[in-house]
FIBAVEX-924473 format. One record per residue (C-alpha): x, y, z; residue in one letter; residue number from 1. Coordinates in Angstrom, 1 decimal, decimal comma, always signed. Example, Ala and Ser with C-alpha at 12.3 -4.5 7.8 and 13.67 -1.06 7.14 Angstrom:
2
- xx yy zz aa i
- +12,3 -4,5 +7,8 A 1
- +13,7 -1,1 +7,1 S 2
***
This chain:
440
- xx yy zz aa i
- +0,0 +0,0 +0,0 X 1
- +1,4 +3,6 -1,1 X 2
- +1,9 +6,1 +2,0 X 3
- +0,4 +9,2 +2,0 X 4
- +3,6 +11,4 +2,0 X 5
- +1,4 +14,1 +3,7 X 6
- +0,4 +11,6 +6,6 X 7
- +1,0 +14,1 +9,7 X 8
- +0,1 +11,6 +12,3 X 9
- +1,3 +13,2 +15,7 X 10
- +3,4 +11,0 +17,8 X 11
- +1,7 +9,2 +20,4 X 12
- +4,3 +9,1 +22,9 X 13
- +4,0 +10,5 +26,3 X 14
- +4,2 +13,8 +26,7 X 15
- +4,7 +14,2 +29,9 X 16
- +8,4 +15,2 +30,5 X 17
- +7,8 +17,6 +27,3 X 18
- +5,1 +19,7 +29,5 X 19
- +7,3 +19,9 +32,6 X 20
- +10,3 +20,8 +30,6 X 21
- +8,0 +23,7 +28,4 X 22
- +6,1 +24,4 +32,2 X 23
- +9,6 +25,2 +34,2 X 24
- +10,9 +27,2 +30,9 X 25
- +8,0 +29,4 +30,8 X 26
- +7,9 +30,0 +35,0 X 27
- +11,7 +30,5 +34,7 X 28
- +10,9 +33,1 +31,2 X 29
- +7,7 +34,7 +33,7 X 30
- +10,0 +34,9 +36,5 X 31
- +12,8 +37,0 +34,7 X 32
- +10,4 +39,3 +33,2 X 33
- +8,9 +40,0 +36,6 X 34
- +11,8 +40,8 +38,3 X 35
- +12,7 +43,4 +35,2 X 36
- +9,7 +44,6 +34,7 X 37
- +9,7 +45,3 +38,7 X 38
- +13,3 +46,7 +38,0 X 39
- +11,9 +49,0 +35,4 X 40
- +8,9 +50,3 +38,1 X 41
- +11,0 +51,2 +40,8 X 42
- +13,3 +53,0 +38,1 X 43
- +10,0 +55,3 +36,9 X 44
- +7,4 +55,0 +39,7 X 45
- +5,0 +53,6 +37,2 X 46
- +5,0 +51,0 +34,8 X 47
- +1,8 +49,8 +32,8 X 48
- +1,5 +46,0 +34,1 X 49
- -0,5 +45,3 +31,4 X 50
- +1,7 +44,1 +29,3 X 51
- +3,3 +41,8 +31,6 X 52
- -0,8 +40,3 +32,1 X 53
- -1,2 +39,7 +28,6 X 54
- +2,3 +37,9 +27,8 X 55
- +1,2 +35,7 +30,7 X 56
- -2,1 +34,6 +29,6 X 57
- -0,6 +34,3 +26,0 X 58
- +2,1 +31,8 +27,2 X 59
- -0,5 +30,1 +29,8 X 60
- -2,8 +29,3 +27,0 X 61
- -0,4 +28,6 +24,4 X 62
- +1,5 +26,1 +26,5 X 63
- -1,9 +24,1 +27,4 X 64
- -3,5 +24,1 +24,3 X 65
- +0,3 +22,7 +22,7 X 66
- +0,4 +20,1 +25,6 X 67
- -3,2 +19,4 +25,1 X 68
- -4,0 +19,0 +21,2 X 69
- +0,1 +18,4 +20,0 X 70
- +1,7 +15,4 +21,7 X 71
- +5,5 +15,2 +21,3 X 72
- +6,4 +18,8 +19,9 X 73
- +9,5 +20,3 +20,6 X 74
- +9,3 +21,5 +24,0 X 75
- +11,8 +24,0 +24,0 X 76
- +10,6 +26,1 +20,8 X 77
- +7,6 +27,5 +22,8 X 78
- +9,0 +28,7 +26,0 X 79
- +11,8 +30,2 +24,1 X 80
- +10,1 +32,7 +21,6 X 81
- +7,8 +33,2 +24,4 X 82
- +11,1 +34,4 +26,2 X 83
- +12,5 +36,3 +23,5 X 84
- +9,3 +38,2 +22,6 X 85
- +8,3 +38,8 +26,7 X 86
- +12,1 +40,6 +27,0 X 87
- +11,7 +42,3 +23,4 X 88
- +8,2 +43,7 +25,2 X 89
- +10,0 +45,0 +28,7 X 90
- +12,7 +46,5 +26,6 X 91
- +10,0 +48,2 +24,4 X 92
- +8,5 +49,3 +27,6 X 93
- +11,5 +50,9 +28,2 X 94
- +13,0 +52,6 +25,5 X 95
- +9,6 +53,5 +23,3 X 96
- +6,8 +53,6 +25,8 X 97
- +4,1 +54,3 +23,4 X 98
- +4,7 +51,4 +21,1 X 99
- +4,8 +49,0 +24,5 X 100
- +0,6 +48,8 +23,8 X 101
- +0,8 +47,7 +20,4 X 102
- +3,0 +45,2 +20,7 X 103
- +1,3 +43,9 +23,6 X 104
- -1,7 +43,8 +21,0 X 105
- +0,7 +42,3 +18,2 X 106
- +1,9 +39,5 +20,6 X 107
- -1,7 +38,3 +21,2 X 108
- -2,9 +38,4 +17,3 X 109
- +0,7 +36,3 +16,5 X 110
- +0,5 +34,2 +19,7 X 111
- -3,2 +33,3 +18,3 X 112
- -1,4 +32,6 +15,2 X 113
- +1,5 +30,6 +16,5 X 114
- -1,0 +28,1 +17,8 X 115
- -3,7 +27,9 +14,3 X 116
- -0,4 +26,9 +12,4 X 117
- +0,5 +24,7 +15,2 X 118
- -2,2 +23,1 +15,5 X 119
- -4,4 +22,7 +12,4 X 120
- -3,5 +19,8 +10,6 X 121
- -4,1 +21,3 +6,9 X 122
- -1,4 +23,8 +7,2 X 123
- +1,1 +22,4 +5,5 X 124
- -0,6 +20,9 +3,2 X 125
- -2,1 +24,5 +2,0 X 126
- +1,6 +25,3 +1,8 X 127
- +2,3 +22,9 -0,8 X 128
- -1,1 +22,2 -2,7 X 129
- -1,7 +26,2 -2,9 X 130
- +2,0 +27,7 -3,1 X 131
- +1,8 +29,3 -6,5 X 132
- -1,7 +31,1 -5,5 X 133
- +0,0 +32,2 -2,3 X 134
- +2,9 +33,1 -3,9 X 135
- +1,1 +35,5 -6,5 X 136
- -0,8 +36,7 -3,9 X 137
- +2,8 +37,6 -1,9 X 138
- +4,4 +39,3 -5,3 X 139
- +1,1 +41,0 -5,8 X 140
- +0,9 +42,9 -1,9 X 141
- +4,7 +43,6 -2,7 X 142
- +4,5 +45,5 -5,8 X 143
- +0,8 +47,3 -4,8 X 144
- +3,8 +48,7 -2,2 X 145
- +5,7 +50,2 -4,8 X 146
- +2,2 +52,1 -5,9 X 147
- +0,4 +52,3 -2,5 X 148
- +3,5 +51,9 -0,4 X 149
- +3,7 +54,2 +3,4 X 150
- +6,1 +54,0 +6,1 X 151
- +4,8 +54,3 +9,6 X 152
- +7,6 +57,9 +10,9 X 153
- +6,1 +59,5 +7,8 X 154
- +9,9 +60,1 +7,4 X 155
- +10,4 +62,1 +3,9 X 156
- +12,5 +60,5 +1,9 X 157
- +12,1 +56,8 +3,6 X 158
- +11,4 +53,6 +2,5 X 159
- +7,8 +52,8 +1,6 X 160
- +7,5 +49,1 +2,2 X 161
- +4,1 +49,0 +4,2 X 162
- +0,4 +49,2 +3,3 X 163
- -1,4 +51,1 +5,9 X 164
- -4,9 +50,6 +6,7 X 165
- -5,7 +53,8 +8,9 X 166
- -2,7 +53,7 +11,8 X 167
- -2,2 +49,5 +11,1 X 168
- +0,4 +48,8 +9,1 X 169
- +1,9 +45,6 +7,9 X 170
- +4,5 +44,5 +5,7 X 171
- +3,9 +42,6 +3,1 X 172
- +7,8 +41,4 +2,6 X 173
- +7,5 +39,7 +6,4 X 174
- +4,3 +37,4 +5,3 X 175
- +6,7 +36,5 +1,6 X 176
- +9,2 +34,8 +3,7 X 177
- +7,2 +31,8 +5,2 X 178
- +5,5 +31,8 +1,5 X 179
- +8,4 +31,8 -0,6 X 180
- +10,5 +29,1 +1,8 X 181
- +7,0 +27,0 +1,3 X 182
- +7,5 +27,8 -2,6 X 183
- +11,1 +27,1 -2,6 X 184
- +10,8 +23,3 -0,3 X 185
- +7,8 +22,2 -3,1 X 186
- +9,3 +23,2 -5,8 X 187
- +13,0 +21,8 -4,6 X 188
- +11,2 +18,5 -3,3 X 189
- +9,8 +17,8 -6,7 X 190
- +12,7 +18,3 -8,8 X 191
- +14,7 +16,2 -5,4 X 192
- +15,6 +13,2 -7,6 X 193
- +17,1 +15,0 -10,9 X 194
- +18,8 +17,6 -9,0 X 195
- +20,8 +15,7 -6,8 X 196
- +21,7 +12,9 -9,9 X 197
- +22,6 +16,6 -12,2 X 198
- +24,9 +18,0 -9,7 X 199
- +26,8 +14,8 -9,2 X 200
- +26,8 +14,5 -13,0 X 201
- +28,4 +18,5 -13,1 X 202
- +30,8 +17,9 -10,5 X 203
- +32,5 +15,0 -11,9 X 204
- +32,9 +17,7 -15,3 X 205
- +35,7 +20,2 -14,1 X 206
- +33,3 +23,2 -15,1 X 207
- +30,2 +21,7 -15,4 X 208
- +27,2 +23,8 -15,4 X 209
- +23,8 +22,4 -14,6 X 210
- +21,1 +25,1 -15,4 X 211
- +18,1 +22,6 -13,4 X 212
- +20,8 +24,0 -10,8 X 213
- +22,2 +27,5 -11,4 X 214
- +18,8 +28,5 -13,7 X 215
- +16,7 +29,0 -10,8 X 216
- +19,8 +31,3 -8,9 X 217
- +20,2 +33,5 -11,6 X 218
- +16,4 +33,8 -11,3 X 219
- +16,3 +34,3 -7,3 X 220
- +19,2 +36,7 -7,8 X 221
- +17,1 +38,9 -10,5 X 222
- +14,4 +38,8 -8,0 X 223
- +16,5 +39,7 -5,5 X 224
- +18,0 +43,1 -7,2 X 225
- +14,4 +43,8 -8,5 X 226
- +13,1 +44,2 -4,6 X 227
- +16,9 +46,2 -3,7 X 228
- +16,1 +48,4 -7,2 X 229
- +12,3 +49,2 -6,8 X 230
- +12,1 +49,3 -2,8 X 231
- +15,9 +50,1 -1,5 X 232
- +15,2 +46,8 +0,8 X 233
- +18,5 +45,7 +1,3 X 234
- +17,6 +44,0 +3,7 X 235
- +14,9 +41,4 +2,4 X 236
- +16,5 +41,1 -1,2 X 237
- +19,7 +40,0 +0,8 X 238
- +17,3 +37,9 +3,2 X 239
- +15,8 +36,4 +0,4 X 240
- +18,6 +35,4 -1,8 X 241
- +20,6 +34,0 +0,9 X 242
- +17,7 +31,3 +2,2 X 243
- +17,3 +30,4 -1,0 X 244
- +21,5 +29,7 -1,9 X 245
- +20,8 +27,4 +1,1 X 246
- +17,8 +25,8 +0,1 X 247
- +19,4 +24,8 -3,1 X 248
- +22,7 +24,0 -1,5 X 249
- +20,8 +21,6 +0,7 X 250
- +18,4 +20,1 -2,2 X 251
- +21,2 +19,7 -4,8 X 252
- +24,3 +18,6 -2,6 X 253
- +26,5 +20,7 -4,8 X 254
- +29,2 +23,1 -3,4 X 255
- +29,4 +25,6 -6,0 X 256
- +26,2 +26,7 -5,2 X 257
- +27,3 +28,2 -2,3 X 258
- +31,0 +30,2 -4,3 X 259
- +28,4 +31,2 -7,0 X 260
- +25,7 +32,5 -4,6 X 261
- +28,8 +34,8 -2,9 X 262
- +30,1 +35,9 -6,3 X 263
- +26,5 +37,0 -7,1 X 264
- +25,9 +38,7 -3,8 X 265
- +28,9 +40,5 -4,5 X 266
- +28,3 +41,6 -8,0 X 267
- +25,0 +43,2 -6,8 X 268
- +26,4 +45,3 -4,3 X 269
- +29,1 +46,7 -6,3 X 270
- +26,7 +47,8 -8,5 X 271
- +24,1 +48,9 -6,3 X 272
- +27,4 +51,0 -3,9 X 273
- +27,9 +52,9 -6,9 X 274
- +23,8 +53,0 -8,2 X 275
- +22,2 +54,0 -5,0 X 276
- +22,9 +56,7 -2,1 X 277
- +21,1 +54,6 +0,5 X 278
- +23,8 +51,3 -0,2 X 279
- +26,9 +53,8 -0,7 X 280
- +25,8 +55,9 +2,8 X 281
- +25,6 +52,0 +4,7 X 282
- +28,8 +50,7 +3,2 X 283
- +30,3 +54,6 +3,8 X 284
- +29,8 +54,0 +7,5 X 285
- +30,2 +50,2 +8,1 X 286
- +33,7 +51,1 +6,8 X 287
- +34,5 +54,1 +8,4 X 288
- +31,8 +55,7 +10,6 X 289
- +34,5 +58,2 +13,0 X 290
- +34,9 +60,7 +11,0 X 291
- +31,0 +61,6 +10,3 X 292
- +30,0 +60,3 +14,1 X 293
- +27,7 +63,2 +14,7 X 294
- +26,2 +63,2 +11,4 X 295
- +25,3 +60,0 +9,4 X 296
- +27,0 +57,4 +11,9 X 297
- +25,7 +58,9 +14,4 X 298
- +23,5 +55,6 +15,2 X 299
- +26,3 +52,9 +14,5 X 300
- +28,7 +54,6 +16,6 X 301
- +25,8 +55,1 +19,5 X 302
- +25,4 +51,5 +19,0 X 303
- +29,1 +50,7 +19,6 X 304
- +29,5 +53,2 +22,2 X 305
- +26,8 +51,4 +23,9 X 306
- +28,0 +47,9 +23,5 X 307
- +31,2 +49,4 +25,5 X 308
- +29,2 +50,8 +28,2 X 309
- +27,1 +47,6 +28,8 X 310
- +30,3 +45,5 +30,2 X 311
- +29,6 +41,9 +31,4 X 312
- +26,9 +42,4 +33,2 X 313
- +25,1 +45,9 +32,3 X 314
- +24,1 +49,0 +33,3 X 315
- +20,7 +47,5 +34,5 X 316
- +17,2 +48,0 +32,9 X 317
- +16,5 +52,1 +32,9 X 318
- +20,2 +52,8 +34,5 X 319
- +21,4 +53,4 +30,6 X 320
- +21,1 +55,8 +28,1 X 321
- +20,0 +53,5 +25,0 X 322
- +17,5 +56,1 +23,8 X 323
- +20,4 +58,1 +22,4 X 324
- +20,6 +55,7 +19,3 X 325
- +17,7 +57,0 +16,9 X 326
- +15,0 +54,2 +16,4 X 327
- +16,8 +52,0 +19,1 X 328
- +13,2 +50,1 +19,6 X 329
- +13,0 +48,6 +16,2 X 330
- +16,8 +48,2 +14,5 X 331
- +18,7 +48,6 +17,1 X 332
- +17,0 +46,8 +20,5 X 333
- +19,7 +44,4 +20,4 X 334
- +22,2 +47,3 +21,4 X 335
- +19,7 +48,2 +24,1 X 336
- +20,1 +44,9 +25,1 X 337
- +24,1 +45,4 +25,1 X 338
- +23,6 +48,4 +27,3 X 339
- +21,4 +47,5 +30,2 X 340
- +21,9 +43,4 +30,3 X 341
- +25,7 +43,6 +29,1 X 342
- +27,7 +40,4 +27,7 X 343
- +25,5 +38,3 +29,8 X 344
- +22,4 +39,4 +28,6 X 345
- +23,4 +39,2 +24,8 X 346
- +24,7 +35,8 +25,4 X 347
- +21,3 +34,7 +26,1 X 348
- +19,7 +36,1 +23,3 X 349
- +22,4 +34,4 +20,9 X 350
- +22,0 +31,4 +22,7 X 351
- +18,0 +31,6 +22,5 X 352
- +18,6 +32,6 +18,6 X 353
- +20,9 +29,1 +18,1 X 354
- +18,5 +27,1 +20,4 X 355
- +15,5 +27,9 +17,7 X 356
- +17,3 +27,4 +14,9 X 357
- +19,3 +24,4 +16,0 X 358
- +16,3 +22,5 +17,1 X 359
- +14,5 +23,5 +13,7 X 360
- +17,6 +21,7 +11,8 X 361
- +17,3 +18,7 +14,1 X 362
- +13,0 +18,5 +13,2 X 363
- +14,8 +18,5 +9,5 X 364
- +17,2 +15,6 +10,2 X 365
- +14,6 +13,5 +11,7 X 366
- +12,4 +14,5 +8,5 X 367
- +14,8 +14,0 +6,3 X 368
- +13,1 +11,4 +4,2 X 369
- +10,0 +13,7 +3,9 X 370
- +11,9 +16,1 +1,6 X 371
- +9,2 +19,1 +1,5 X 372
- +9,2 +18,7 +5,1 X 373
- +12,3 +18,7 +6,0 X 374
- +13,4 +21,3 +3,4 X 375
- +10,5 +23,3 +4,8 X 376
- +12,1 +23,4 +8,3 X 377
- +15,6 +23,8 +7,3 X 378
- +14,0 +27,5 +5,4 X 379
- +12,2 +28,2 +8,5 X 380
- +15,0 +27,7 +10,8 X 381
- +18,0 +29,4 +8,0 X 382
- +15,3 +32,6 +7,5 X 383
- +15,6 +33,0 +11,2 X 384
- +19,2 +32,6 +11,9 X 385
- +19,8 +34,9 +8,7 X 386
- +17,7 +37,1 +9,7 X 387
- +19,2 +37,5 +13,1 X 388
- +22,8 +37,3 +11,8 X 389
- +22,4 +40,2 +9,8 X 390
- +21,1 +42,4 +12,4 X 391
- +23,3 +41,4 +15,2 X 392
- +26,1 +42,2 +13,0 X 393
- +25,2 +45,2 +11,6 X 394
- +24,3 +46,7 +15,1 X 395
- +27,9 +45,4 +16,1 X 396
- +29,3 +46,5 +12,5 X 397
- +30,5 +43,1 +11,5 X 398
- +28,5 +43,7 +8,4 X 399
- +26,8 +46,7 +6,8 X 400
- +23,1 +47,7 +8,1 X 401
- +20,4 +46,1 +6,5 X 402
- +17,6 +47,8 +8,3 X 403
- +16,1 +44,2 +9,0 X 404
- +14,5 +43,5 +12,8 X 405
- +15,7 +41,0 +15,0 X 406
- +13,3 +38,4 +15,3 X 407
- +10,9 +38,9 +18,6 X 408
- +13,0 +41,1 +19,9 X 409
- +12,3 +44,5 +17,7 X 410
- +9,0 +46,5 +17,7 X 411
- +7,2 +45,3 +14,4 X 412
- +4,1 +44,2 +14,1 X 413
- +4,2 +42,0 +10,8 X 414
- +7,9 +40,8 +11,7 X 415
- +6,5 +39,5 +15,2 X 416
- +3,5 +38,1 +13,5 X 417
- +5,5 +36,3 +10,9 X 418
- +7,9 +35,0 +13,3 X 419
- +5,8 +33,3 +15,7 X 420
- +3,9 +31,4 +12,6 X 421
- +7,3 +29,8 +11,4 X 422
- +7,9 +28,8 +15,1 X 423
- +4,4 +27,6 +15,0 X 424
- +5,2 +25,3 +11,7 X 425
- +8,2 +24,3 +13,3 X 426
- +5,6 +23,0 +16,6 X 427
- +3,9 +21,3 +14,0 X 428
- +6,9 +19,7 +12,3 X 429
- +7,7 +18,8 +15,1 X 430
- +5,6 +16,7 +16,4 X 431
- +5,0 +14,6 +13,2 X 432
- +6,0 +10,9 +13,4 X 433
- +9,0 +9,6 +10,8 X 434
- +8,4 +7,2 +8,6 X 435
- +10,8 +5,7 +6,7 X 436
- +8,8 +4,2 +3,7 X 437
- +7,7 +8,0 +2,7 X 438
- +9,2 +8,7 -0,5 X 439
- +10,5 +12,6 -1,4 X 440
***
């Protein structure tokens, strides 16, 4: 009898030790945020509490209903993000007050969503069965921003990569990630069999050149200048192209991949250092930002300055001065972070960071005879660690600013959202039984 290669039968094993591990993560995540949230009080007089009640109910609810309705999921991706996002909402709290309250409201709406992709079973089949209508829909909300396009400061002269609906505003680049990665696993699943026998064919060659191989890079790449070209997102056309290197690196088995993905990378920015002001200003700075510290570095060199003044074990929540770096909420938290918690503090985070991604690689190991599945995690987890990369070293400047957020850390809305639905495929991906007689 033929197995249903999308049989997501949940494994029935106890589940037990998986709820007390995800129960003591999420008391020792509610405990920390207390005691800073406390911290933060006594350093004002006054905090809103609020937020603190609605992280709680989210992670209360979210960890029963998981225990509850998805036996044997990873029991550390929960409690984790749940972590990441409670300490990106204190340190909103403290450095942008009036965003605190809508991302308290954000955290609900992607909490709720973290759980719908977690637990209904069709998800991931509506991935694959439906990824070229979702992917239209994607590329269609992406160029209605190049016509219809606002950013949120009402900044002149800045980026417009959101549609606005009154004072909502999403991004329709956060919601392409998940949909291209689901795009990119079908597609690379199918063609599984022929890729992998092509690039061993090309690599016994001295040149060879497989264009089932390097045809759909050139096209990613293309893509990829398009969205740098039309919307000055470095950030996502980077993102984007980047995933998708690894995605084929991982499908096809062939190294060049990886020395012709660089090589491409670098050809773009060349051109686009000497094409655009915004690319030539970034790489301006990342090389040299001291001479022009009080004009257009000014926010890298804040950022470094405050990395110095954090130490080992910070300044302590409110007893820095963070706010000094210009939009130090959204791009530039993880400085904030540097400041206040010091090396400790941003050795959690990294460590949180690996912990998602490592256990999203390991769901894709166990998986690995499901291809779309397991290609499907190995995007998820990759879009996350890149995504993180980039930031933390552009904050640190290891690597010239990108302008992307780090994942539940950073005020954003649509990134938050976004984020907690790939750590809510993940859940489900995790909990699926192996099966060795699936074929790709």
């Amino acid at each position: 009898m033929a197995v249903d290669t999308f049989s997501l039968d949940l494994k029935n094993a106890p589940a037990s030790r998986t709820g007390r591990t995800e129960i003591t993560l999420l008391v020792i995540s509610a405990a920390f945020l207390l005691v800073n949230f406390a911290g933060l009080a006594l350093v004002r007089g006054a905090s809103d509490w609020i937020h603190i009640g609605v992280w709680l109910l989210c992670a209360g609810i979210g960890g029963w209903l998981l225990h509850r309705r998805l036996p044997g999921h990873d029991p550390l991706l929960f409690p984790v993000t749940m972590f990441l996002s409670g300490w990106g909402l204190v340190a909103i709290e403290r450095l942008a007050p009036p965003f605190a309250e809508r991302q308290t409201v954000w955290l609900a709406a992607s909490t709720a969503a973290l759980l719908a992709a977690a637990l209904l079973p069709q998800a991931l089949r509506w991935l694959r069965n439906y990824r070229y209508l979702l992917l239209g829909i994607g590329l269609l909300l992406l160029t209605g921003t190049i016509i219809l396009g606002r950013n949120p400061s009402g900044q002149l002269g800045a980026p417009q990569l959101w549609l606005g609906l009154g004072s909502v505003f999403f991004q329709p680049s956060e919601a392409l990630k998940i949909i291209l990665v689901a795009f990119l696993a079908s597609y690379l699943a199918e063609q599984y069999p022929a890729m992998r026998a092509e690039a061993a064919e090309s690599a016994q060659r001295n040149f060879g050149f497989s264009p089932r191989v390097f045809g759909p890079i050139l096209l990613m790449w293309g893509i990829s200048v398009v969205i740098l070209v039309w919307q000055r997102d470095l950030g996502t056309a980077i993102l984007f192209f980047a995933v998708f290197i690894i995605l084929i690196y991982v499908a096809s088995g062939y190294r060049r991949i990886l020395i012709s993905g660089a090589v491409l990378v670098v050809t773009a920015g060349i051109v686009a250092y000497y094409a655009f002001d915004v690319v030539q200003l970034r790489v301006d700075i990342w090389l040299n930002p001291w001479p022009e510290s009080d004009g257009r570095a000014f926010q890298i060199v804040q950022s470094l300055l405050a990395f110095a003044s954090g130490s080992t074990f910070g300044q302590g929540i409110g007893q820095g001065a963070p706010t000094y770096i210009p939009v130090v909420h959204s791009d530039f938290v993880f400085a904030a972070v540097a400041e206040e918690w010091g090396l400790l503090g941003i050795i959690v985070v990294v460590t949180c960071i690996a912990v998602l991604v490592t256990r999203g690689l390991k769901t894709a190991v166990r998986l690995q005879r499901r291809t779309f599945l397991a290609l499907l995690a190995v995007g998820l987890s990759m879009m996350i660690a890149t995504q993180s990369l980039l930031i933390m070293g552009g904050v640190l400047k290891l690597v010239p600013l990108t302008g992307v957020t780090l994942p539940f850390l950073s005020y954003g809305g649509s990134s938050l959202l976004m984020s907690f639905v790939m750590i809510g495929l993940l859940l489900r991906l995790s909990a699926l039984e192996t099966n060795d007689a699936v074929h790709p």
